[in-house]
Backbone bond lengths (Angstrom), bond angles and torsions (degrees), N, CA, C in turn:
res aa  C-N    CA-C-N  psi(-1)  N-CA   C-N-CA  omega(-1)  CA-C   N-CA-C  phi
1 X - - - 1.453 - - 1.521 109.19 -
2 X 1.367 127.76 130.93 1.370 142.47 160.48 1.279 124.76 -17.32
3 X 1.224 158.56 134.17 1.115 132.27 157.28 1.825 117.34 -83.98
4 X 1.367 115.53 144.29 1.114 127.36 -175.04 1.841 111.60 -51.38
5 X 1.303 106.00 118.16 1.575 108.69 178.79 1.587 110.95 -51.37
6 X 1.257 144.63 138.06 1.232 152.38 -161.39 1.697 93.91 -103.36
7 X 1.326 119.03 107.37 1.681 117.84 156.50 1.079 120.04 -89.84
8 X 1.115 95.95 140.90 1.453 145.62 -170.95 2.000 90.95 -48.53
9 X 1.508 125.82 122.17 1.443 128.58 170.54 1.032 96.42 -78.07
10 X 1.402 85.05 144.36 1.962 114.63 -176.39 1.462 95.98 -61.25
11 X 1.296 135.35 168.33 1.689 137.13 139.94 1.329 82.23 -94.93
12 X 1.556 90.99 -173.67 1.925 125.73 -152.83 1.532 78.12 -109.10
13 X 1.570 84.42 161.47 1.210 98.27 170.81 1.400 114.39 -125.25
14 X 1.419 119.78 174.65 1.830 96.96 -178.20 1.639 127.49 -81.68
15 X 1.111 114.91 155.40 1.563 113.90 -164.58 1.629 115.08 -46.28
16 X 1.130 113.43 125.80 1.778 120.08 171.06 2.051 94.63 96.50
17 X 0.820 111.96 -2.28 1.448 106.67 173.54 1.764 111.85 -101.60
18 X 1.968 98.24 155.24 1.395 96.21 -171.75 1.445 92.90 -127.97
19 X 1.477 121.60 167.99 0.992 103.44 177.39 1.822 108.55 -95.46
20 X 1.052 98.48 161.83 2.023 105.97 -175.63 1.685 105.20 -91.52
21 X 1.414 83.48 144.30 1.680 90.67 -173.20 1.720 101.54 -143.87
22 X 1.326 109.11 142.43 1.636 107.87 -167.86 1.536 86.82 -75.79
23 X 1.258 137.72 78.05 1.571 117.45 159.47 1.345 122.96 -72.31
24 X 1.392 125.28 150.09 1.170 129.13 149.24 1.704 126.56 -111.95
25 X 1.705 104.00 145.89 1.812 94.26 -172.31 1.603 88.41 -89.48
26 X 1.401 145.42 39.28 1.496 133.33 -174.56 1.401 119.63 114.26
27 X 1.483 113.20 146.12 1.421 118.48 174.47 1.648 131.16 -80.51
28 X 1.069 132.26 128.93 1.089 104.16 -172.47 1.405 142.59 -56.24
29 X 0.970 141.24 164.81 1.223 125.11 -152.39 1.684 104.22 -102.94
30 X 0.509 100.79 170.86 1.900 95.95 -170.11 1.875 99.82 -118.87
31 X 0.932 128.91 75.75 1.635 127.04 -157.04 1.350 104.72 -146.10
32 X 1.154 131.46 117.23 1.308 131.53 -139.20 2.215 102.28 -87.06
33 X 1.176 93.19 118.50 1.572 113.27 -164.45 1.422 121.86 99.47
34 X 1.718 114.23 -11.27 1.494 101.08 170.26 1.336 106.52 -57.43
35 X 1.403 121.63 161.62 1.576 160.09 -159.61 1.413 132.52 -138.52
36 X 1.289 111.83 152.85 1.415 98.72 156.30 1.530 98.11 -170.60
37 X 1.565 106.89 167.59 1.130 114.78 179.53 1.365 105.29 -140.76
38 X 1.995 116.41 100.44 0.901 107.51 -176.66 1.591 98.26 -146.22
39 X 1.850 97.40 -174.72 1.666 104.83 -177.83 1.377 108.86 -107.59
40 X 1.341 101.39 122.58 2.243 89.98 -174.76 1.094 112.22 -70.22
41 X 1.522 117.59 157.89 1.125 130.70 -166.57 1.610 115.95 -133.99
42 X 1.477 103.34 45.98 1.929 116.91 -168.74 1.713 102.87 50.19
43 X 1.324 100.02 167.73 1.424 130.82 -175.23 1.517 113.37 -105.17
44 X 1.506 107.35 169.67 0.944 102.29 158.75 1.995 87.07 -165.27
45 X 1.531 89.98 173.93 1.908 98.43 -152.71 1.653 100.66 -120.22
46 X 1.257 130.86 117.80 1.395 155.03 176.30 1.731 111.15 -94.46
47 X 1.678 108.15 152.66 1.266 82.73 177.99 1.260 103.88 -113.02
48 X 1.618 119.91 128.01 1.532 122.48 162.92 1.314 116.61 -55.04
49 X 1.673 99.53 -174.37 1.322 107.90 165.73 1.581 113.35 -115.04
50 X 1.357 92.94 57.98 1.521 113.48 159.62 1.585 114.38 -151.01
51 X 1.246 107.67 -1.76 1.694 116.71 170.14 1.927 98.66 138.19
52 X 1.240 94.56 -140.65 1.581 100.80 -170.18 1.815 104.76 -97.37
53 X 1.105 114.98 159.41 1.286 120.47 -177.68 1.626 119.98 163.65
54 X 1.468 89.58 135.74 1.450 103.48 -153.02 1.833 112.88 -87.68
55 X 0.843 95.54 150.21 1.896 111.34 -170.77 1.703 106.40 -104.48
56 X 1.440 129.22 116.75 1.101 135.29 157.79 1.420 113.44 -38.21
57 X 1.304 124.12 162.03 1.740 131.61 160.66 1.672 100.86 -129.19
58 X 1.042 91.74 128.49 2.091 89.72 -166.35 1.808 85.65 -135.23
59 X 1.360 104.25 130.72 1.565 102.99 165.05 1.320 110.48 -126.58
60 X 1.155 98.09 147.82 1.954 116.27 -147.77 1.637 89.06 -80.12
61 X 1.474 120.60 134.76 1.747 130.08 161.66 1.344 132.33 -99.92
62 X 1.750 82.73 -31.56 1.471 100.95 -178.81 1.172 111.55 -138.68
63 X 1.160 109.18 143.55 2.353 123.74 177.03 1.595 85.68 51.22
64 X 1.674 77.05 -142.18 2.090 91.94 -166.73 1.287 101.21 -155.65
65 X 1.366 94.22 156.59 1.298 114.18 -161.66 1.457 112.15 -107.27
66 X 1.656 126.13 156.84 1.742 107.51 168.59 1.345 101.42 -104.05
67 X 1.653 93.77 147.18 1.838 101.81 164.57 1.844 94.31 -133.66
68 X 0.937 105.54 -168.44 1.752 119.64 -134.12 1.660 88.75 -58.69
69 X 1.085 94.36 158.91 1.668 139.99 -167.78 1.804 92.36 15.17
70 X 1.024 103.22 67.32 1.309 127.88 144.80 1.265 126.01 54.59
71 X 2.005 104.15 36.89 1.111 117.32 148.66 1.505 135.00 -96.28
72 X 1.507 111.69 144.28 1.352 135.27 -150.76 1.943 88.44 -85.19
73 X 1.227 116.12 147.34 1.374 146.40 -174.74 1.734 113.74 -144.94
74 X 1.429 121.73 118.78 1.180 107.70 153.41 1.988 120.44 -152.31
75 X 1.168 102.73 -111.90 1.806 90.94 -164.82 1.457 107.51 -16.88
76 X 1.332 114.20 127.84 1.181 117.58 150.08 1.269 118.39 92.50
77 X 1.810 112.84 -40.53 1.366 117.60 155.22 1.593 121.62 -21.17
78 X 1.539 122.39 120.12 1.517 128.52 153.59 1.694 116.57 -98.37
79 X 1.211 91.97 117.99 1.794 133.32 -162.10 1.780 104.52 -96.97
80 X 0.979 147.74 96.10 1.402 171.99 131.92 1.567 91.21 -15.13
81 X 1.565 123.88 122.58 1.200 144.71 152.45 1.359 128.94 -129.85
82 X 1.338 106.01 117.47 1.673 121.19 179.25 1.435 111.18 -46.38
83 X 1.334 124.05 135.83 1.268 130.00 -178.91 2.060 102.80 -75.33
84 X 1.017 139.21 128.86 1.223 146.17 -175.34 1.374 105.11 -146.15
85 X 1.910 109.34 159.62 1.207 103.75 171.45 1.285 128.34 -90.92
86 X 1.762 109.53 55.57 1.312 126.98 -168.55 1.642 84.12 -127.06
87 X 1.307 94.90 -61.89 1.665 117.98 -144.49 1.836 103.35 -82.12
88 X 1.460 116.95 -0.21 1.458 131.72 -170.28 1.393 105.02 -61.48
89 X 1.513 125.89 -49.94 1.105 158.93 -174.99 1.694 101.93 -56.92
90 X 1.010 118.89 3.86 1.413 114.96 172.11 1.489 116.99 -126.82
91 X 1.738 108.18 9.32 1.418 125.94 145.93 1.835 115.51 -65.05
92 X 1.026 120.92 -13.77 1.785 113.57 -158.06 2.035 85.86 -111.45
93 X 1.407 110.54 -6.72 1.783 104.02 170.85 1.612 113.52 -73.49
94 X 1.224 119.41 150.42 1.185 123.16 -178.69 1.755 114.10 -103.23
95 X 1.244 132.32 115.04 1.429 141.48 -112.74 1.855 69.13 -76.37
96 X 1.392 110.05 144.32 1.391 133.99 157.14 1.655 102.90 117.09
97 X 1.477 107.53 -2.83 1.446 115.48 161.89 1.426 140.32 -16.20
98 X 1.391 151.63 76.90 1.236 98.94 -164.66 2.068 117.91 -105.77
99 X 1.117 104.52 167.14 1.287 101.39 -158.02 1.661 122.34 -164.57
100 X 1.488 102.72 138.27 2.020 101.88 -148.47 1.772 97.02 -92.40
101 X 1.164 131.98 138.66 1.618 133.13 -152.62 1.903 85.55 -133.08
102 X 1.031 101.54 118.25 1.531 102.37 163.55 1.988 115.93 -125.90
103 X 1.110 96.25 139.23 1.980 98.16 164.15 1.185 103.59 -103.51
104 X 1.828 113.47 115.62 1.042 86.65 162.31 1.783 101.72 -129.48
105 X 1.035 108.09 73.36 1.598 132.91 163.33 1.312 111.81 72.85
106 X 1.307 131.45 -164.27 1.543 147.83 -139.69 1.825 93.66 -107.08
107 X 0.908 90.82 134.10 1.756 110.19 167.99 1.396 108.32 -86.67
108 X 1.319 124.74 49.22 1.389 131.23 164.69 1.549 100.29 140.40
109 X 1.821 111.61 -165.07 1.328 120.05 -162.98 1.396 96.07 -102.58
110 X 1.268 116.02 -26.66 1.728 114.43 -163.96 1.633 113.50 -68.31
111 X 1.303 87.70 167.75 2.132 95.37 -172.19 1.940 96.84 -73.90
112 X 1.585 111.05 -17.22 1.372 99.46 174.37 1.054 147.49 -100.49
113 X 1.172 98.16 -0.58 1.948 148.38 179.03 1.591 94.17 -33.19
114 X 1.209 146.89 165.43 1.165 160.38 147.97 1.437 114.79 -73.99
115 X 1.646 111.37 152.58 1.406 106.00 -168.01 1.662 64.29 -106.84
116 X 1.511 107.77 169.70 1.451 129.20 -166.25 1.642 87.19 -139.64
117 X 1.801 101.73 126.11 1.344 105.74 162.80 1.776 103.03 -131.69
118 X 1.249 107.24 172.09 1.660 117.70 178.43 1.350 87.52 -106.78
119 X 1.412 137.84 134.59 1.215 152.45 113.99 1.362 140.49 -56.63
120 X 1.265 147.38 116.82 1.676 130.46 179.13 1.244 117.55 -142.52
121 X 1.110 141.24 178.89 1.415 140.98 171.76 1.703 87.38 -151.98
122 X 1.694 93.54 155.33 1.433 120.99 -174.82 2.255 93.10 -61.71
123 X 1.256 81.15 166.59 1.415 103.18 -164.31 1.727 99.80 -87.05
């Protein structure tokens, strides 16, 4: 058996500080009429298993939103969104954005069909 890799100890950090971590409370759920109404909070890019691709940070303002198997998230909650050629368009916001995200389902029956979202920004 291997021996266990030895990590590297944290240093301190200075008093009243935490350290930052990209968390997310869940992805959004892909369910045709979930919503949200939130302010983005930049991206950052993971690698699928279709190559690299970047994930929204959306934090919830208003009501709540669903993320996977059909738990409810809201104030304040940060919500994980797949980059799509729906959802791309929320790369050109400048992080503190805020902005209403709708699914509202598949542009056909096929496995290659497009997921269809509503995008908006305040008026």
């Amino acid at each position: 058996m291997a021996a266990k890799k030895a990590s590297k100890p944290k240093k301190s950090l200075p008093k009243g500080y935490k350290e930052l971590t990209q968390r997310l409370d869940g992805f959004f759920e892909r369910t045709e009429g979930n919503s949200i109404e939130a302010l983005t909070r930049g991206d950052f890019a993971v690698n699928g298993k279709f190559g690299r691709k970047r994930v929204f940070r959306l934090e919830v303002v208003e009501g709540e939103t669903q993320v996977g198997d059909g738990e409810m998230v809201g104030l304040g909650a940060i919500v994980g969104l797949d980059e799509t050629g729906y959802t791309k368009k929320l790369a050109d916001l400048e992080p503190g954005s805020r902005v209403f995200v709708r699914y509202d389902g598949k542009d056909g029956e096929g496995q290659q069909d497009a997921h269809v979202f509503t995008i908006a920004v305040p008026e």
